[in-house]
VEXDREN-2710 file (C-alpha; in Angstrom, 1 decimal):
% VEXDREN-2710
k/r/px/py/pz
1/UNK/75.2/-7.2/170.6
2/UNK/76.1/-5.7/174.5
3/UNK/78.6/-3.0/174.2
4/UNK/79.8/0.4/176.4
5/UNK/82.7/2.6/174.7
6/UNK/85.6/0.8/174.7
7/UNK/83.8/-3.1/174.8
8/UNK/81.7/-5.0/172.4
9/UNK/80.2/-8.3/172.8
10/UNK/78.8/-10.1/169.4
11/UNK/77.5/-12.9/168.1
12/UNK/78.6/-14.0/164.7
13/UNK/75.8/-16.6/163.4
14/UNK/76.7/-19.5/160.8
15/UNK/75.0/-20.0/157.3
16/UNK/73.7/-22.8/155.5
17/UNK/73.2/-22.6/152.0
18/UNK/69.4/-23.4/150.6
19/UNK/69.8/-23.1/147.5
20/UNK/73.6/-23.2/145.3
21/UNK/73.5/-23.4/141.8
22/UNK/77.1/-22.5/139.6
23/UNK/76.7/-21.1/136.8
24/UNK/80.2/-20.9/135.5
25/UNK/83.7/-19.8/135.4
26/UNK/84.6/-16.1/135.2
27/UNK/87.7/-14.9/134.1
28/UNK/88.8/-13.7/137.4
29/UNK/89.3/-17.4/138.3
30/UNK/86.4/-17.2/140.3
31/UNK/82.9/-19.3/139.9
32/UNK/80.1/-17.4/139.1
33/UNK/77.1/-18.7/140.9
34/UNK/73.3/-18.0/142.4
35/UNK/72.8/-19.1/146.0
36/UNK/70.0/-18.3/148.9
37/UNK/71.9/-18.5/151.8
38/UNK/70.3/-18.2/155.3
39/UNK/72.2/-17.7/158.6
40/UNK/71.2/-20.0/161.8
41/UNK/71.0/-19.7/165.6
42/UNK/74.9/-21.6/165.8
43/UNK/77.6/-18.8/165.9
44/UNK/80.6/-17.8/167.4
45/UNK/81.6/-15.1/170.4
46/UNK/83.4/-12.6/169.0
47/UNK/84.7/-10.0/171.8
48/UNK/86.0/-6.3/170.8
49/UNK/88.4/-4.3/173.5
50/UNK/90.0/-1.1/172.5
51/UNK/93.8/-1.3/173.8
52/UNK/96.3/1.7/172.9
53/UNK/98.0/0.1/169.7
54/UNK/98.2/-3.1/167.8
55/UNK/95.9/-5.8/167.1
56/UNK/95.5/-8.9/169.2
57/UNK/93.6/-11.9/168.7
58/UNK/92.8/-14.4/171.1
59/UNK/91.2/-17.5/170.2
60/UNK/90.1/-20.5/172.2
61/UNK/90.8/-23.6/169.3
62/UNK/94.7/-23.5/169.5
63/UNK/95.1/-25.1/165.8
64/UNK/93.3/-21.9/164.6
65/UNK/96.0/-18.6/163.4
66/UNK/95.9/-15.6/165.6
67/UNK/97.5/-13.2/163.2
68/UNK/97.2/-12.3/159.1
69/UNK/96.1/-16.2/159.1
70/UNK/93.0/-15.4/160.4
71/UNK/90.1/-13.8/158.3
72/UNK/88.8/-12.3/161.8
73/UNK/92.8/-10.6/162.3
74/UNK/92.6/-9.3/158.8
75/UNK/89.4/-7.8/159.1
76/UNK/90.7/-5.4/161.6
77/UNK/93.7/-5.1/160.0
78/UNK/92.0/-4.1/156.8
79/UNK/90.3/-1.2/158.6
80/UNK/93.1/0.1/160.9
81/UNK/95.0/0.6/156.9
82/UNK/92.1/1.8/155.2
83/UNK/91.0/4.5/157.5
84/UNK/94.2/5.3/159.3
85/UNK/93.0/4.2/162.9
86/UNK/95.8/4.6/165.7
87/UNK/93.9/2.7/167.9
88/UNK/94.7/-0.9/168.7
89/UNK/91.7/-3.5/169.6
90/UNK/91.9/-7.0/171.2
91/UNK/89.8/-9.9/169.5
92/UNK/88.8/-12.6/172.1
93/UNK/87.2/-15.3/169.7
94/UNK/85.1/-18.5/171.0
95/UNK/84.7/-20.7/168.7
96/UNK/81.2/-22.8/168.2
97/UNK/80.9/-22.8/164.5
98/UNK/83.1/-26.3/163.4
99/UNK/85.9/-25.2/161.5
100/UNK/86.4/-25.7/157.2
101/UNK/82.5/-27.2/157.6
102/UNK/81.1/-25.0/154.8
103/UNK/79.1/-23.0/157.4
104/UNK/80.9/-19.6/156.8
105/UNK/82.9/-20.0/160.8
106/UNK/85.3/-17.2/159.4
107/UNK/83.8/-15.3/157.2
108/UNK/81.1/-14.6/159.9
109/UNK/84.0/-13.9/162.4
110/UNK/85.7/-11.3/160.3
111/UNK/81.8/-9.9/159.7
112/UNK/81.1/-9.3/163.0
113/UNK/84.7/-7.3/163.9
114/UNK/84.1/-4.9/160.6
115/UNK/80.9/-4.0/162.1
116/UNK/82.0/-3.9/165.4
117/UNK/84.9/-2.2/164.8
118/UNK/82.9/0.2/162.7
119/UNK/81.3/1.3/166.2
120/UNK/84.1/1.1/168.5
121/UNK/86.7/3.3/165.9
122/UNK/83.7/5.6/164.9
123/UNK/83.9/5.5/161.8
124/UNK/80.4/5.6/161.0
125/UNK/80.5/3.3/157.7
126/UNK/77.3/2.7/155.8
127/UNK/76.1/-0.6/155.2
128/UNK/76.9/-0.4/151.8
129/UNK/80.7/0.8/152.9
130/UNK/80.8/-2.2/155.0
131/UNK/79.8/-4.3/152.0
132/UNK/82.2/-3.1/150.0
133/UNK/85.0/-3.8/152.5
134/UNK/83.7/-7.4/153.1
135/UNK/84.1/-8.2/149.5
136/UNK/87.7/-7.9/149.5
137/UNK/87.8/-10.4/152.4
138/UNK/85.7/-13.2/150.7
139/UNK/82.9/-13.8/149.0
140/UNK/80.7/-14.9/152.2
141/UNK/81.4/-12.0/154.0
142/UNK/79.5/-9.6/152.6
143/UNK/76.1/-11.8/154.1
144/UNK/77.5/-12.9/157.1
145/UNK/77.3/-8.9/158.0
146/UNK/73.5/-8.7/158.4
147/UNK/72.5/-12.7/158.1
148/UNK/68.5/-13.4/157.2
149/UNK/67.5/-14.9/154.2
150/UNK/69.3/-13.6/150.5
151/UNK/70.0/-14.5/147.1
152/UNK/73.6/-13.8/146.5
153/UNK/74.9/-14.0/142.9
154/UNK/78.2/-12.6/141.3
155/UNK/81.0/-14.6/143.4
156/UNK/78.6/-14.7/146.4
157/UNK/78.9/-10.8/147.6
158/UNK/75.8/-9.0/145.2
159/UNK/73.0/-9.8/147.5
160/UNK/69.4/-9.6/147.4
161/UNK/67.2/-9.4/150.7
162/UNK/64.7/-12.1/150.9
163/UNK/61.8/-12.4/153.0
164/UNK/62.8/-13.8/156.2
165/UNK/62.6/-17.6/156.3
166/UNK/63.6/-17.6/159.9
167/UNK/61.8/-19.6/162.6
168/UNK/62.7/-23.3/161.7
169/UNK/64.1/-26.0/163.3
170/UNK/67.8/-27.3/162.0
171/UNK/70.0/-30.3/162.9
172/UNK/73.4/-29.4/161.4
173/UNK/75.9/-32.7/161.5
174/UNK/79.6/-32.3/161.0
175/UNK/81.4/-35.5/160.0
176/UNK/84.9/-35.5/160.8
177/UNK/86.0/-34.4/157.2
178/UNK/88.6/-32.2/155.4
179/UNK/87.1/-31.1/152.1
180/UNK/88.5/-27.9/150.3
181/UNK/86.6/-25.7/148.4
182/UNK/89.0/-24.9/145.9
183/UNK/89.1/-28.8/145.1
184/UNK/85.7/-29.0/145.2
185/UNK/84.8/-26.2/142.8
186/UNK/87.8/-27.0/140.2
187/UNK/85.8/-30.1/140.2
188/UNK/83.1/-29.4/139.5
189/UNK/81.4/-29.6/135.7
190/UNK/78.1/-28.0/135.3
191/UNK/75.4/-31.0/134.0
192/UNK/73.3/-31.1/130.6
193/UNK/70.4/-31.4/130.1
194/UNK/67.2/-29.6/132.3
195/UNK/67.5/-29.3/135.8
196/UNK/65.1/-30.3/138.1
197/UNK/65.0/-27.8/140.4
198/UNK/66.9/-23.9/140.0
199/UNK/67.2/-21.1/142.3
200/UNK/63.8/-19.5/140.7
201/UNK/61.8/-22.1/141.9
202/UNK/63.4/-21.9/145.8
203/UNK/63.2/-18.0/145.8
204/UNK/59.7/-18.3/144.9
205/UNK/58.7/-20.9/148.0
206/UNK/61.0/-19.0/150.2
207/UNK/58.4/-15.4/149.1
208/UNK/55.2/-17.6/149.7
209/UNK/56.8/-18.5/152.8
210/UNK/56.0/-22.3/151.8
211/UNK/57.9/-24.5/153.9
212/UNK/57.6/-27.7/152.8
213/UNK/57.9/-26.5/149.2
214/UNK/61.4/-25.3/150.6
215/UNK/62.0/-28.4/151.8
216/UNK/61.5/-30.3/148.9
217/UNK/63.2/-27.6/146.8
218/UNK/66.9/-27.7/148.4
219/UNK/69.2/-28.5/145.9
220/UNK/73.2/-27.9/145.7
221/UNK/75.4/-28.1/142.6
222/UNK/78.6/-28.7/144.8
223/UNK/77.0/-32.0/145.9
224/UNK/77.9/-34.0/142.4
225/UNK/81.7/-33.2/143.7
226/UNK/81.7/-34.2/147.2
227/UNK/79.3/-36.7/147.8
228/UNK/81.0/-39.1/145.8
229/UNK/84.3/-38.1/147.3
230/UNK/82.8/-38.6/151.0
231/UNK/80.0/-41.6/151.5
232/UNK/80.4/-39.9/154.9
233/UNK/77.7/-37.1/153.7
234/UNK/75.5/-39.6/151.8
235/UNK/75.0/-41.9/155.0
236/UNK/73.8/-39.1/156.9
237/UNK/71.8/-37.4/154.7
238/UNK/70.2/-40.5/154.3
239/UNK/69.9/-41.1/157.8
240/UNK/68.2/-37.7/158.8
241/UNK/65.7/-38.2/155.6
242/UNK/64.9/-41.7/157.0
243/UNK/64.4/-39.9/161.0
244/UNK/61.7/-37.8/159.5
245/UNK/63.4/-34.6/158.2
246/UNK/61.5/-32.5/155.5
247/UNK/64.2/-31.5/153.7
248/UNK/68.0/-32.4/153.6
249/UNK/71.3/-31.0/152.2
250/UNK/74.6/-30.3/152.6
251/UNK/75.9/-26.8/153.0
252/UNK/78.1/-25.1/150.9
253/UNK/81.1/-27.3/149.5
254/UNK/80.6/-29.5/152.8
255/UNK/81.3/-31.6/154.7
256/UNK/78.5/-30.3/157.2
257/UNK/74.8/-31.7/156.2
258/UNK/71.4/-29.6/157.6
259/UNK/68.4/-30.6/158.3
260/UNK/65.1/-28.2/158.2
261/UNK/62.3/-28.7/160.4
262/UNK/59.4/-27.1/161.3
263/UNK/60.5/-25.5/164.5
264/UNK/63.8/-26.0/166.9
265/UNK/61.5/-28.5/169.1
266/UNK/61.2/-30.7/166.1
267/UNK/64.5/-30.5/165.1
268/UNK/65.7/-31.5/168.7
269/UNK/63.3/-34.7/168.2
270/UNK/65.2/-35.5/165.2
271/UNK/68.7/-35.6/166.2
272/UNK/67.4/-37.8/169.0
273/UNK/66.2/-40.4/166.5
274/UNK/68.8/-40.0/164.5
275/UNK/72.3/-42.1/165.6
276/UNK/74.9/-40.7/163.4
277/UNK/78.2/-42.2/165.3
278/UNK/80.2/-40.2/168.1
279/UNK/82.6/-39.1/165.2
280/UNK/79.7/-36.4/164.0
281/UNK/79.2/-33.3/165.6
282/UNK/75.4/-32.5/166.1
283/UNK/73.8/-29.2/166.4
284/UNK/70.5/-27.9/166.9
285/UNK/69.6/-24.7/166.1
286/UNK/66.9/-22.3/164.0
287/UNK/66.9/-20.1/161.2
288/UNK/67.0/-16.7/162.2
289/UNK/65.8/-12.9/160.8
290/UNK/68.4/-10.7/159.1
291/UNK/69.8/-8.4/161.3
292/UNK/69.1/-4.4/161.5
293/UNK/71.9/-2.4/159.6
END
């Protein structure tokens, strides 16, 4: 984050989900669910200017909303109500992050303008005020403030800090797809029987800082919905196992499928065996450490 008084420059980092196990329906219509969620080096450029009044957001993907559409716009909007700020700010967002890829592109957006606006409207919020105020946005928000490594359980927004898993190479690959996650979680039906692999297990690699157990210990509910709906994500998971990758997965309700390696050289190795068609978007990047409150 750069920044004088009136000006802030941040970056708004993706997340991939590790781990994503649903647990149920709760009677707020949402899914209860337990996930370790870790954000990467791939993000957005989110820039803050004061101006005298109003909001204004700018954005450089033109099929992207630049008013109450946009989670980013309604973040600010959200604080300017709550708090009573008369000053205006102008939101100049450069996109990176692919959009509807299950990476968390706006929930990180809207993330990095509550704490930046936090700064810029001095209103001095507590992390666990901040928190709070992400909830209401969505259920990834709350994360995307601070990033790292974290269990999050409830609807996604009660979090648990993790040791940081950061470090490690990814190849993220975004097939041309539409998938909603509303249609992908009122798909869903939870399995019988014993699971092979739970959230337990993960956390417990992720603490011994094990990272091949992590990598043979991803796992994703959401999967037994989309894969079958999309061959798209089985072919290149399959591909990126057969390259070499330790461990393979697709993030959140999809369509965008990670690869861990041990470092960002090796994952830059891997995408250059891997030929996944001109139609996939391919990213290199690394975990990276939570963020200071």
């Amino acid at each position: 984050m750069t920044d004088d008084e009136s000006r802030l420059i941040l970056k708004a980092h993706a997340k991939i989900n590790l781990g994503l196990e649903v647990l149920g329906k709760r009677p707020d219509g949402y899914h209860e669910v337990a996930m370790i969620m870790q954000s990467v080096s791939l993000h957005d450029t989110v820039i803050l200017s004061l101006q005298e009044a109003d909001i204004t957001l700018i954005c450089d993907r033109p099929e992207l909303p630049c008013d109450n559409g946009n989670l980013a716009f309604r973040a600010a909007d959200l604080l300017r109500r709550e708090f009573g700020v008369a000053r205006g700010v102008r939101i100049e967002l450069t996109k990176r992050i692919p959009l509807a890829a299950g990476l968390a592109g706006g929930s990180t957006d809207a993330a990095a303008v509550l704490k930046g606006l936090s700064r810029l409207w001095r209103l001095a919020l507590s992390p666990a005020e901040l928190e709070q105020l992400a909830a209401r946005l969505g259920s990834d928000v709350p994360f995307c403030l601070w990033g790292g490594t974290s269990l999050a359980t409830g609807r996604g927004e009660v979090l648990t800090p993790l040791p940081d898993f950061d470090g490690h190479g990814v190849v993220l690959a975004n097939p041309p797809l539409q998938v909603s996650t509303a249609w992908v979680y009122g798909n869903y039906r939870r399995p019988t029987g014993d699971r092979r692999r739970d959230i337990h297990v993960l956390r417990r690699s992720i603490e011994q800082q094990d990272f091949l157990a992590v990598a043979d210990t991803l796992f994703n509910d959401l999967e037994t919905v989309t894969v079958p709906a999309y061959p798209q994500v089985a072919d290149i998971k399959a591909q990126l196992l057969q390259a070499g990758a330790a461990g393979v997965l697709m993030s959140g309700s999809g369509p965008t499928v990670f690869a861990l390696t041990p470092d960002s050289g090796a994952a830059a190795e891997l995408a250059g065996r891997t030929a996944l068609g001109a139609d996939v978007a391919v990213f290199i990047a690394e975990t990276v450490a939570r963020e200071e409150m």
